[in-house]
Structures are given as C-alpha cells and as structure tokens.
N, C-alpha and C positions, 0 to 999 in steps of 0.2 A: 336431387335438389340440394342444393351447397346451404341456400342462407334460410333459415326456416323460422326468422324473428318474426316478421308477418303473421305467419300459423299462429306462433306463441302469444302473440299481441290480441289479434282476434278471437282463440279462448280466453284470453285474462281479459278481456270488453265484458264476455258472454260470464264469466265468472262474477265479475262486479257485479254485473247488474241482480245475478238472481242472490247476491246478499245484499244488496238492497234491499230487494224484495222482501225476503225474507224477514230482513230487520224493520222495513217500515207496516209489516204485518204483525208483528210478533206481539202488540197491544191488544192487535185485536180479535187475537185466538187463547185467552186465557181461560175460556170454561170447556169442558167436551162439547158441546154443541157448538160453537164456533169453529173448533179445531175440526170439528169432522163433517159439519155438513152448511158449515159459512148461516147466511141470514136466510136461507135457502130464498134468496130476491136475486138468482142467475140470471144475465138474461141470455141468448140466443147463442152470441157470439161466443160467449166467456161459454158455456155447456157444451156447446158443438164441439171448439176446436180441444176443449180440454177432454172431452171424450174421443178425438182424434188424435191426441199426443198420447195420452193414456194406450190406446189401441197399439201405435207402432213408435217401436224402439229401435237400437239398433239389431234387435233379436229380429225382426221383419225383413232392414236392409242389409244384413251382411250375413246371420246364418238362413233364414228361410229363403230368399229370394237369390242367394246363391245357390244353396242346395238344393232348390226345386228346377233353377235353373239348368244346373249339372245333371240332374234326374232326366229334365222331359223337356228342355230346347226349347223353342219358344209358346211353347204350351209354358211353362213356368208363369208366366202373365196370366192364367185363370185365377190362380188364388187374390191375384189384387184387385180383377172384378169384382170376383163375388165378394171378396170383405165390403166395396163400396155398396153392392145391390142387397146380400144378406147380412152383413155384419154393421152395416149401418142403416141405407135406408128403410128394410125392414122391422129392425131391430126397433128403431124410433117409435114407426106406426105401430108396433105391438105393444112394447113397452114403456115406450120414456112416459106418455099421458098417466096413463093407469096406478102407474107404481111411483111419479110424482104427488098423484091427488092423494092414496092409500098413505104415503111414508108422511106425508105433509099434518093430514087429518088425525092420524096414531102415533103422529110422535115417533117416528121410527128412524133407527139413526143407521142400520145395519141390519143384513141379510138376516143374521142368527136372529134378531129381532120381528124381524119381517115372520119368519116361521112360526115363530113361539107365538105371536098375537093372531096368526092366523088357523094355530092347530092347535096351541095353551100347553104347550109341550114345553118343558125346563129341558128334556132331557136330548128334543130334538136342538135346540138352539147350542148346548157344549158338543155335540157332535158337528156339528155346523162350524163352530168358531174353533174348534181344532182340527178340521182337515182345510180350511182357509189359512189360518198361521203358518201349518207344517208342510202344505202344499203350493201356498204363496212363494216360498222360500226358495225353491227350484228356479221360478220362473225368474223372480229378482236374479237370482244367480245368471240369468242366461244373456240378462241386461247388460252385465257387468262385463260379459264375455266376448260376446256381441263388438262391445265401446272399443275393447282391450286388443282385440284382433286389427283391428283399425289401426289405432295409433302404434301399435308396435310396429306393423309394416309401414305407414308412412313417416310416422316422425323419429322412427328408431326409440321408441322410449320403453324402459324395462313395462312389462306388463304388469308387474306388483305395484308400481309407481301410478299407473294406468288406474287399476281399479281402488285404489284411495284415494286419488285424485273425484273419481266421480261417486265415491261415496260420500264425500266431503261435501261435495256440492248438493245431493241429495238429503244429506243430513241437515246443512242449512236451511236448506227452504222447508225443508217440512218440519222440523224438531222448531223452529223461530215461527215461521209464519202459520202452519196447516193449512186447512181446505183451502181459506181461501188467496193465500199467498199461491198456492199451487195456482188457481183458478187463474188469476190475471198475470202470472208468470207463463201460462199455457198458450194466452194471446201472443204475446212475444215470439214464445218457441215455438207455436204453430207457422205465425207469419216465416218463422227462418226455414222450418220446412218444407212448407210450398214452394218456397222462394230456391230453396238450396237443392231439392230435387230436379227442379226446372234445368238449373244452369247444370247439376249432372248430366242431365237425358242429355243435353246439348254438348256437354264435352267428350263424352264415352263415345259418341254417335259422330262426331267430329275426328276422333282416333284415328290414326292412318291405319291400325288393326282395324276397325269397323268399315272406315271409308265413305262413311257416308249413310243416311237412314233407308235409302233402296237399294245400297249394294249389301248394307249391316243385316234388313232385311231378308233379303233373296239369298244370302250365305248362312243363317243361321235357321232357314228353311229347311236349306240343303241338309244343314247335320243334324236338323232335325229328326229328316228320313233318315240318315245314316244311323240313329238309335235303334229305330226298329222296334220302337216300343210296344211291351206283349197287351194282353188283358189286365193281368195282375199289376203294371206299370200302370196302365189308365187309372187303375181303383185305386193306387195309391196318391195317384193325382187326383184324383175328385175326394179322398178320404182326407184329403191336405187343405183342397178349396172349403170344404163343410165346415172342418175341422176350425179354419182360421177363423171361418165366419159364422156359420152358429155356435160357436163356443163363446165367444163373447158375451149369447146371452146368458148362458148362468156365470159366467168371471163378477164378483162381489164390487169389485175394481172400476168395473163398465156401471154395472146396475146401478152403482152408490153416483154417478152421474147427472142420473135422472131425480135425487134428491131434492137440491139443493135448486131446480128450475122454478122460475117466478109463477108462470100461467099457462094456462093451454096455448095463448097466443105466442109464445115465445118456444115452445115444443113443435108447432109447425114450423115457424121460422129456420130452428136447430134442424131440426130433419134435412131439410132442404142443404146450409151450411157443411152438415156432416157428413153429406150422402159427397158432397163435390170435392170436399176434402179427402175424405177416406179413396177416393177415385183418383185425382193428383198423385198423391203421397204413395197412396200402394202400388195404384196401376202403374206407375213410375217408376218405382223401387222394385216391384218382380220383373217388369221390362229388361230394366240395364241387368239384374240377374242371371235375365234367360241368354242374353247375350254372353255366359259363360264358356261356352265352348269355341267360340271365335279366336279368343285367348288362349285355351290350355286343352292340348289332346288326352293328354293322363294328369291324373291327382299328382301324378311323382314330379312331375315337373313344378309343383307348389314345395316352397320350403317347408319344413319343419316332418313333425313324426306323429303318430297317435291316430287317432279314428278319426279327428274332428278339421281334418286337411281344408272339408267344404267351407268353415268358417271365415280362412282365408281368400278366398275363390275372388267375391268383391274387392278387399281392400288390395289385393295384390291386379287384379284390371284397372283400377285407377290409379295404382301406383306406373302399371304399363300403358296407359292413355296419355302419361306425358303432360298431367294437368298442371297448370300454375300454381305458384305458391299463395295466392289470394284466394282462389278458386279451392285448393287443398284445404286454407284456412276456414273457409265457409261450408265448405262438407264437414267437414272436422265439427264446426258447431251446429253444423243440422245433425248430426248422429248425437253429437252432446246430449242436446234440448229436444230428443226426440227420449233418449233416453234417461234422463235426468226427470224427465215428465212423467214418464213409466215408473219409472221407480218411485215419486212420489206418491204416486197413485197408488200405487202397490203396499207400498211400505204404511202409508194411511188407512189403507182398509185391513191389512192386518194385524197392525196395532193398536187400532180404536177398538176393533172387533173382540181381540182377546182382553183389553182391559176392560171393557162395558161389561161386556159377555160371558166374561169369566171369571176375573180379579174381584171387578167389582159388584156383580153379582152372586160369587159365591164367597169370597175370600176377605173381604172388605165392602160388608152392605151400606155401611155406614159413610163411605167417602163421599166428599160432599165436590160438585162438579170442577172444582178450581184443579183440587187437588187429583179427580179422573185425571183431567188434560194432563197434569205434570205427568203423571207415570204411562200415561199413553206416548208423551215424550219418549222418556225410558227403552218401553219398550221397539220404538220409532231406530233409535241406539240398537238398542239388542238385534230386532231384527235383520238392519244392516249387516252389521258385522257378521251373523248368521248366512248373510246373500254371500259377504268377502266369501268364507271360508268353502260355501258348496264350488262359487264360481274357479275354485283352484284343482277343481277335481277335471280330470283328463275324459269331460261330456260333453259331444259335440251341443251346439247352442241349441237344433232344432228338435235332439231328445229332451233335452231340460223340459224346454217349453214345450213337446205334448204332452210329458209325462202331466204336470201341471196343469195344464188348460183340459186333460181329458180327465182327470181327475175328480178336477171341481166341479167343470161344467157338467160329468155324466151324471154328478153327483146331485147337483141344485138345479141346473137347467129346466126339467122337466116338472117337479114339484114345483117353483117361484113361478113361472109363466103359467102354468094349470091354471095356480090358485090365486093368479089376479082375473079369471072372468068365471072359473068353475066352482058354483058352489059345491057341488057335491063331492070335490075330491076333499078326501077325508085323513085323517091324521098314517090311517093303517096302509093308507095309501101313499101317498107322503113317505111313508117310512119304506113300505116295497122301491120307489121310486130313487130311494137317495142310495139305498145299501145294494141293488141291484145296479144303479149305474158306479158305484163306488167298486162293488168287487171287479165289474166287466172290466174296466178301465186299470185294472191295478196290475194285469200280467206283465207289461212291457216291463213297468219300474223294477219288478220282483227278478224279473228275468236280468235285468242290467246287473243288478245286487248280488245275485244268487246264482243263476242258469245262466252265461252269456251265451253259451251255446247254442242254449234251445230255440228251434223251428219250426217252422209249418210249411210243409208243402208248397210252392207256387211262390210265396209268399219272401221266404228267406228267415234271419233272423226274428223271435219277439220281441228284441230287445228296441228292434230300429222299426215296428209297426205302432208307437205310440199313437199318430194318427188314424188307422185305421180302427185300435182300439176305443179310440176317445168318442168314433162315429156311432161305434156299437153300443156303448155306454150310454149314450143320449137317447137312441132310438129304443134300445130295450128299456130306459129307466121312464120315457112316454107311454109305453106299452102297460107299463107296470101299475103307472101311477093309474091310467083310466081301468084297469080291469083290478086289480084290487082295491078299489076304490067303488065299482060295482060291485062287486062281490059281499061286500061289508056294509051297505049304505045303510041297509036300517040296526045296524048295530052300534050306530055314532055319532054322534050331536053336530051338527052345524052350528060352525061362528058365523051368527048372521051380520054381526055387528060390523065385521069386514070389509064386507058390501053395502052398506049404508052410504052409498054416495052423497056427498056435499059438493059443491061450487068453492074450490078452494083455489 
C-alpha cells in the first residue's frame, strides 16, 4: 500500500470522537459513584454491547484467535462459540440479575466490596483489591500488544509510537468522562465491531490464498488432519474454550457490568443482545484466525524473533489478503475501539478498586467523594503507564492474558457466584476458595519469571500451560469453597442481611 492517508484519516475520525466523548462526559463523572458505576439507569443496549467491548480486544483478534488457530486448525473456532454460549449467554442468566439487585440494594461499587459486605471481612476485601491492581496489569498489557502487532505490520509505524498513541486514547475517555463516558462510547465501538468483523470474514475469505468460503473451507480441513492433533492438544483446546469463557465470570471488569443495569427488564433484553454480539465478533474473529495455516507452513516464514511470532500470524494474513486501504482503515479501527474499550474497562475497575478499597479505606478515611474520583483519576494514569511498561516485555499476548484471567478468575470466580444464591458458604470458605484458586493458578506466571524451563510430561512447557492452569484453579477453588464451607458451618454466623431480596 503506497498512500495510507485514508487509514490515517479514519483513526483521527475514530480519535475525535472518543474526545469528545470524553469531554462532554467529564461533568458528569465528578463524585466516585458517577465515575465508577454511572446513575446505575443502563439500559440493555448500552450493558450488553459495553460488556461485549469489555470482553474482546485486540488480545482476542490477533493473539488468541491466531494462536489457537496455529495450534488446532479450524477447530480454533470453538473458543468463540463457547465465549458467545458460556461467556455470555450463561454468564447473563446466572449473574447479571442477582448481582444487579445485591450491588444496587448495598450500595456496592466493587468486587472487594461485594466480599466484605457479604463475609464482614476488612481483610478479605485488601487481598481482593490487590491481586485485581497487580493482576489487571498483565492483561491491559496484552491489549496494548495485541493493537501494536497490527499497526506495525500494516501501517509500518514504530511500535512505541503504537502503544502511546492507544494509551492516549484510553487515558481520555476514562481519566475525563469514566463509567459512563465508557458506556455510550461502547455503543459506537460496538457498532464498528460488528460492522468491521463482517466486512473481514468477507475479505480474508475473498483472498486468492483462501479462494473462496468452500474451497477456504475444504483446505483448511485438509491441514487440519495434517496436524494430527494428540489428546494433550485437545485439552489444551477445551482448557482455552473454558478458559475464555468461564473466566469471565470472576474478571471484576465483566461483573462491574451488571452494576450499573436499570431493571430485570432490561437484563433480559441484554442477555439476548450479548449472547448475538459475543457470537459475531468472536465467532468471527477465531474463524479468520483458524484460517492460519492457509497462509503460513512454519512460524519462520513470519518476520521478526522471540517467542511471541503467533502475535503476528493475523496482522500479517491481512496484510497478505491484499485488502484496500478503506477496508485496512476500518479494521484498523475495529481493533482500535475493541481495544480502547477494554482498556477502559480494565483500567476502571482497577483503579476505583484500589482507591475505594484501599487508599481510601485505609490511608485516607476521611476523603470526601469529589476528591475519591480525582485520585482514582490518578491512579487511572498510574495504572496505564504501568500497562506501557509490562507491554514492552518480550510475552507473547496470549500468556499475558492467561496468566491474568486465570489468576483472578481461579481466585474470585467460585466465592462471588457461590455467594449470590448460597447462604451457607461461609467467610472460612470463601477464604479456602480464593487462596486455593490463587496458588493453583500461579505455577505458569512463577515459571515464565523463575523456571522457563520447567515441564510436565505430555503436556510441554508450564510456562505456556496458563490455560490449562487457569481451568484447574476454578474447578478446585468450587470444590473448595462448598466443602470448607461444610466443614465449618456451624462455627460461623450467616449474613442474612445479604439475601434480603427487594424489587429494585
């Protein structure tokens, strides 16, 4: 591509607008409850698609849905099922109702909160809101990585340039407007999603390398079988599907979603939205993924060096599909505003979290809500910059983001959904629940830092089994939470107050 003003013009459309946004928000996020969970009067639209922008980044279309695709061929398309059937549609009917009515009725603005009012625990809620900060940080990083793989192979532009550029844009909308600048900036970026995925499946699929959707098909069957994929290759595929989509439900990021919805009528409504979205955008994005091998017989034939070659895999197939420079420019801002929304999201529940939950609960009891928001700002700043510096590290996108997702989620997954229907899981429970999914989950990270070497059998590296870890972390900290929770029952007071359902 010789003239790439097009491209450039259509980010700086996609730029304006979300400072606008930003700025014509920025009045009306001046106390912490405004900044972090809006008039909680969402309705359907504005909930759904901003929990489907929140959900997938460019961390979904360029490292996971290339790397899964490289892995297991057009098997790489189960992870974007199940995100739409367990990562959303499920997710809805279990939790958006319950833990709307619960956050609405107690005033709850966050996960670390959610805990403490449901177990009375100070000391459960700073364990909460520091492995959320410290763990959120990975995953922003992987956002950043994701964006930066893109634009370097298509528009040639240095990668440091790359990731200031969309930190910048992250920095505005949520340091000026918060939750709810996020929330109707998500409308937008949803629509270019949908929209910008569409006309990929159409272009990739158009490719004189694909040929067409029944010949793209019946060839990427074929190398399919040529993989030869073992046992231990299936379970890393189904440890990838779970992974994407029940982790969601303990990610603070997702949950704090279901806040801010208006009524149970508009929680149906969302359900329905979320489940079609999440199905477009993923099933669409692991599709052209799994189409990897159509393009490239070895990693070597991809530029560059380091471990994290699958990163490129996507942006360098569309660079070889021969797409137009209108069509470049509209991808280019569906990966934007996919990720630019993620980060919001992320970067919001991490820094409201730590200044409600820690600053301003231990360090300053006295701040009064104006002045919460400003340093939640602050910290909005901090954490950024915090995302810059991991994203520079030589990890491919889709370790970042287990390391993180299996983290948290093995961590709170299993205590936060227990204890919106279970009275009797108990604080002792709870605590078995969060430190047993927190240690299961911590080998891969330890091993990247410490051991890369180290392996297991069958299996290969620990370092590159964060999925697999993240599976076991959830399933043992369920485990945990109902049989320490028996164990102890009549040693422990129920908060009845919890479950006191109202019509809110």
């Amino acid at each position: 591509m010789q003239n790439k003003a097009v491209i450039w013009v259509t980010i700086a459309v996609y730029v304006v607008f979300i400072l606008a946004v930003g700025i014509l928000n920025s009045k009306k996020s001046k106390s912490i409850t405004e900044f972090t969970v809006g008039g909680r009067n969402a309705g359907a639209w504005l909930s759904a698609f901003s929990y489907g922008t929140a959900y997938f980044s460019a961390v979904m279309f360029i490292g996971y849905a290339g790397g899964t695709g490289w892995k297991y061929g057009i098997w790489g398309i189960l992870p974007g099922i199940g995100n739409a059937v367990f990562g959303a549609l499920l997710a809805w009917l279990v939790l958006a109702n319950r833990t709307r009515e619960i956050t609405r009725r107690l005033e709850i603005k966050s996960m670390p909160q959610l805990f403490e009012k449901r177990f009375g625990s100070k000391a459960m809620k700073t364990f909460c809101t520091a492995v959320i900060f410290i763990f959120l940080v990975p995953y922003s990083a992987s956002v950043y990585k994701g964006l930066t793989s893109v634009c370097s192979v298509l528009l040639g532009v240095n990668e440091q340039v790359c990731m200031l550029v969309i930190a910048l844009a992250a920095m505005i909308i949520v340091i000026l407007g918060g939750y709810g600048a996020t929330l109707k900036a998500d409308v937008i970026q949803g629509a270019v999603m949908l929209v910008g995925v569409i006309l990929l499946i159409i272009a990739v699929m158009r490719s004189d390398i694909v040929g067409g959707f029944g010949e793209g098909i019946k060839a990427i069957t074929q190398k399919t079988q040529e993989l030869e994929l073992t046992a231990s290759s299936h379970i890393g595929l189904w440890a990838t599907v779970l992974m994407t989509s029940f982790g969601t439900w303990g990610l603070p990021q997702m949950v704090h979603k279901y806040y801010g919805i208006k009524d149970e009528r508009e929680v149906k409504r969302g359900t329905v939205i979320s489940t079609l979205f999440c199905l477009v955008v993923a099933g669409g994005g692991y599709f052209i993924g799994s189409l990897a091998r159509l393009f490239f017989n070895s990693l070597d034939e991809i530029p560059g060096t380091g471990s994290g070659k699958t990163d490129y895999l996507v942006p360098n197939m569309l660079k070889m599909s021969d797409i137009s420079e209108v069509l470049i420019g509209i991808i280019l801002v569906l990966l934007i505003a996919a990720s630019v929304s993620t980060l919001a999201s992320v970067t919001i529940t991490a820094s409201s979290t730590l200044t409600m939950d820690f600053i301003k609960a231990k360090l300053a009891k006295n701040m009064d809500d104006v002045r919460t928001a400003w340093v939640t700002r602050i910290m909005c700043a901090v954490f950024v910059v915090m995302s810059y510096f991991i994203a520079n590290s030589n990890t491919p996108i889709l370790d970042m983001m287990s390391y993180s997702w299996g983290i948290i989620s093995g961590s709170f997954l299993a205590p936060y959904m227990i204890s919106l229907y279970w009275k009797k899981l108990n604080k002792t429970g709870a605590w078995a629940g969060m430190l047993g999914g927190f240690f299961t989950a911590l080998p891969p990270v330890v091993c990247k830092l410490l051991l890369p070497e180290a392996s297991l059998p069958l299996f290969g590296a620990v370092k590159d089994m964060g999925p697999h870890f993240a599976c076991l972390a959830m399933m043992i900290s369920i485990v945990l939470c109902f049989a320490v929770s028996a164990a102890t029952q009549n040693k422990e007071a129920l908060n009845e107050d919890f479950y006191a359902k109202q019509a809110v």
